[in-house]
C-alpha positions in Angstrom: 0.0 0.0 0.0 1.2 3.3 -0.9 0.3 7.1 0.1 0.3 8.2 -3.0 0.0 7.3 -6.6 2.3 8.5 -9.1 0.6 8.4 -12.5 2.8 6.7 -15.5 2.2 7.7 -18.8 5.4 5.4 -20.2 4.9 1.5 -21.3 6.4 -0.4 -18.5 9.2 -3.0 -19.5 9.6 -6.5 -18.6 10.8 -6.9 -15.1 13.6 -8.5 -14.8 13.8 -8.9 -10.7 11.7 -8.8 -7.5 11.9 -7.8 -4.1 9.9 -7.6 -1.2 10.0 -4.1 1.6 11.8 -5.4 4.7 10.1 -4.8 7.7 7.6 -5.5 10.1 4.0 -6.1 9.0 2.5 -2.4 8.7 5.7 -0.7 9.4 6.5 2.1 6.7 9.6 2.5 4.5 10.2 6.0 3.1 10.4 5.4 -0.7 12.8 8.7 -2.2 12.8 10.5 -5.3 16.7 9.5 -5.5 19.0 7.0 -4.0 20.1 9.1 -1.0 18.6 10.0 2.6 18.9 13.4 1.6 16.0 13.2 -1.0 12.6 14.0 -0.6 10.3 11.6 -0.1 7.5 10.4 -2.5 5.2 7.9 -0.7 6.1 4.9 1.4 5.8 1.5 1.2 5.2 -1.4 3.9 6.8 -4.1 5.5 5.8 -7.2 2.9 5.3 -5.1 0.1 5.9 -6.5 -2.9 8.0 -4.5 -5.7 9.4 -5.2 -9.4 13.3 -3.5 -9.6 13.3 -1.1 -12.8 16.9 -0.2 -12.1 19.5 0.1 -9.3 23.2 2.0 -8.6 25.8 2.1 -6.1 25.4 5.3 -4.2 27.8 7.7 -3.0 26.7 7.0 0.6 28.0 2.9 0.4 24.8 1.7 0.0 23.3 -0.1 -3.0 20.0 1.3 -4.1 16.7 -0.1 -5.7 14.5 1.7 -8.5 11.1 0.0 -8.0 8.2 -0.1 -8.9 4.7 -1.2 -6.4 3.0 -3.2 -9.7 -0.5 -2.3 -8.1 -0.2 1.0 -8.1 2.4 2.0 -10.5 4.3 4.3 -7.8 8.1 4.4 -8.4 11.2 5.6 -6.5 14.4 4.9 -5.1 14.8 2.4 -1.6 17.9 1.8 0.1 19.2 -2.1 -0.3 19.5 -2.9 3.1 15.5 -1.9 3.4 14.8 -4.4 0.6 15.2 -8.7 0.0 15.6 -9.2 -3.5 14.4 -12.0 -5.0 16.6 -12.6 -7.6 15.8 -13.1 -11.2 12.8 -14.4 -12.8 12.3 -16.5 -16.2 16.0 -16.8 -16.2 16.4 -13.1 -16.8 20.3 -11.9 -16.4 22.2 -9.0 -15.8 26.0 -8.4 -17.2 28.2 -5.4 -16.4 30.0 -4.4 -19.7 33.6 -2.7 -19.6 35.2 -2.1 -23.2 38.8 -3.1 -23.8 41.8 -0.5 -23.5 41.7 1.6 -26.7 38.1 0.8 -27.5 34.7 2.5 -27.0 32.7 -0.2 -27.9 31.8 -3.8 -26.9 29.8 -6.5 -28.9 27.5 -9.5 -27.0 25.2 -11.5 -28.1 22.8 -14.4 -26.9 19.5 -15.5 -27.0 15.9 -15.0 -24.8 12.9 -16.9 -24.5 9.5 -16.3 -23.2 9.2 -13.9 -20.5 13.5 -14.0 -20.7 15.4 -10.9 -20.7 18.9 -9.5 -20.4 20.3 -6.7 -19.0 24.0 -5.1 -19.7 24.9 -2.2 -17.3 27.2 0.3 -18.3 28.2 3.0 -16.4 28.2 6.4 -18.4 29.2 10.4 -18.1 26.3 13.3 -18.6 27.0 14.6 -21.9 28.4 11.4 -23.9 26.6 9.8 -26.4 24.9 5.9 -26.2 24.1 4.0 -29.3 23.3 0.7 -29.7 23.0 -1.4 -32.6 21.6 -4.7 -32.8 21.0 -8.0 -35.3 18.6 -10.0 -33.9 16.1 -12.5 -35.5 12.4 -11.8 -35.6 10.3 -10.4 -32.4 13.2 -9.1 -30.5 13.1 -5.8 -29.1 16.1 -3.6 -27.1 15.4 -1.3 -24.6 17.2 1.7 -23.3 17.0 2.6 -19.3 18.6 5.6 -17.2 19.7 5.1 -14.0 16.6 6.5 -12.2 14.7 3.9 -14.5 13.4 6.0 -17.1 12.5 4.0 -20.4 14.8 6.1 -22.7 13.9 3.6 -26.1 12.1 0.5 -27.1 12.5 -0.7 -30.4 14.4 -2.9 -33.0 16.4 -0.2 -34.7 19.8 0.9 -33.9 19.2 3.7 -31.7 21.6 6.8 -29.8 21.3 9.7 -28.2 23.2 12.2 -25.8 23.0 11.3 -22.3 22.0 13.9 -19.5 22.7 12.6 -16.5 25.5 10.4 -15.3 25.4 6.7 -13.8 24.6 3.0 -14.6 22.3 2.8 -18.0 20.8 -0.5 -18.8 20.3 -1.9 -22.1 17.7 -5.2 -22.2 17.0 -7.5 -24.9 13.7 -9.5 -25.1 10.9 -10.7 -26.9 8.3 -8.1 -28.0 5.2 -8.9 -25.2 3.2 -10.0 -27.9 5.8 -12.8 -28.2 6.8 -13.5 -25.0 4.2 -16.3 -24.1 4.9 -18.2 -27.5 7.5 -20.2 -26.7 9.3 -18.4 -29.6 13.7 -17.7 -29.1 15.2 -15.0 -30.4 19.1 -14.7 -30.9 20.5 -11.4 -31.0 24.0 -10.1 -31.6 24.3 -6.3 -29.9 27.0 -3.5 -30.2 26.9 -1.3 -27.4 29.2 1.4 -27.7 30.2 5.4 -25.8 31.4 8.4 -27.6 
C-alpha cells in the first residue's frame, strides 16, 4: 500500500527482478525520489510489500540502491538495499556489467531470450556522452534503453543513440516483443553497445 500514486504515462518494460519491503508487517519505508537520505520523499511502502526493480546504482553513501516499482499501483522511487530482499531473477532473466577493452569505445555481445527472458547489460556512463546501440537480432526481439533512475529512454528494433544527460549505470535489455513472450518463440540477438 502506498500514500500516494504517481501516475505513468510510459509503457512499462519486462521486469527482470523482485523484491519484497523489509520490515515488520505495517511498518512504513520511506520510498525517495533519489538514491540518497537526503531526498525528498515520495510515498512509502510497507513491511511485505511487494515490488518489481526497474533499475539500481551504487550510491555515494555505500549503500546499493533499488528503482522500483509497487505493480498495483504504478508508484516508483528509489529504496535503500539494506530496506529491501531481493528476489533474484525471474524467467531466467540476467544481468552483465560491460567494460570495453583498453583503446576501445565499444563492446559487442550477443545471446539469445525466451519467453518472459530478458537480459540486462549495465554500463556505467558520463552526462553529456553519447549511447548508441546497434543490434542483429532474429524476428520479435526488441532492445530497450534505461537511465539510472529507471526511465525508459527507447524500445525498439532499430539501432538507436542519443546524448545522455545525466551520469550513472544505464541499462540496455533485450527481449521478446510482449506479444511474443508467451509463445514459446527464441530470439538470438547479436548487440553492439558502444560510448562516444
Amino acid at each position: 500500500m502506498t500514500a500516494l500514486v504517481i501516475s505513468v504515462a510510459t509503457v512499462l518494460p519486462a521486469f527482470a527482478e523482485t523484491g519484497t519491503i523489509q520490515g515488520t508487517p505495517g511498518s512504513r519505508v520511506n520510498i525517495r525520489q533519489s538514491p540518497s537520505t537526503n531526498a525528498s520523499v515520495q510515498h512509502y511502502g510497507v513491511g511485505g510489500d511487494r515490488v518489481n526493480i526497474l533499475n539500481q546504482t551504487n550510491a555515494p553513501d555505500g549503500y546499493r540502491w533499488y528503482f522500483v516499482e509497487f505493480p498495483s499501483s504504478g508508484a516508483r522511487g528509489w529504496i535503500r538495499g539494506d530496506l529491501l530482499s531481493v528476489s533474484g531473477t525471474s524467467g531466467g532473466s540476467s544481468s552483465q556489467r560491460i567494460s570495453f577493452a583498453p583503446g576501445t569505445s565499444a563492446a559487442r555481445v550477443g545471446g539469445r531470450v525466451q519467453g518472459t527472458q530478458s537480459r540486462d547489460y549495465i554500463l556505467g556512463v558520463g552526462a553529456g556522452q553519447t549511447l548508441s546501440v546497434s543490434t542483429i537480432t532474429t524476428s520479435y526481439l526488441q532492445v530497450q534503453v534505461f537511465d539510472p533512475n529507471g526511465n525508459n529512454l527507447y524500445s525498439g528494433s532499430r539501432n538507436w543513440s542519443g546524448v545522455l544527460n545525466r551520469s550513472g549505470d544505464y541499462r540496455v535489455r533485450m527481449r521478446l516483443v510482449p506479444e511474443k513472450q508467451q509463445s514459446g518463440i527464441t530470439g538470438e540477438y547479436s548487440l553492439t553497445i558502444g560510448v562516444r
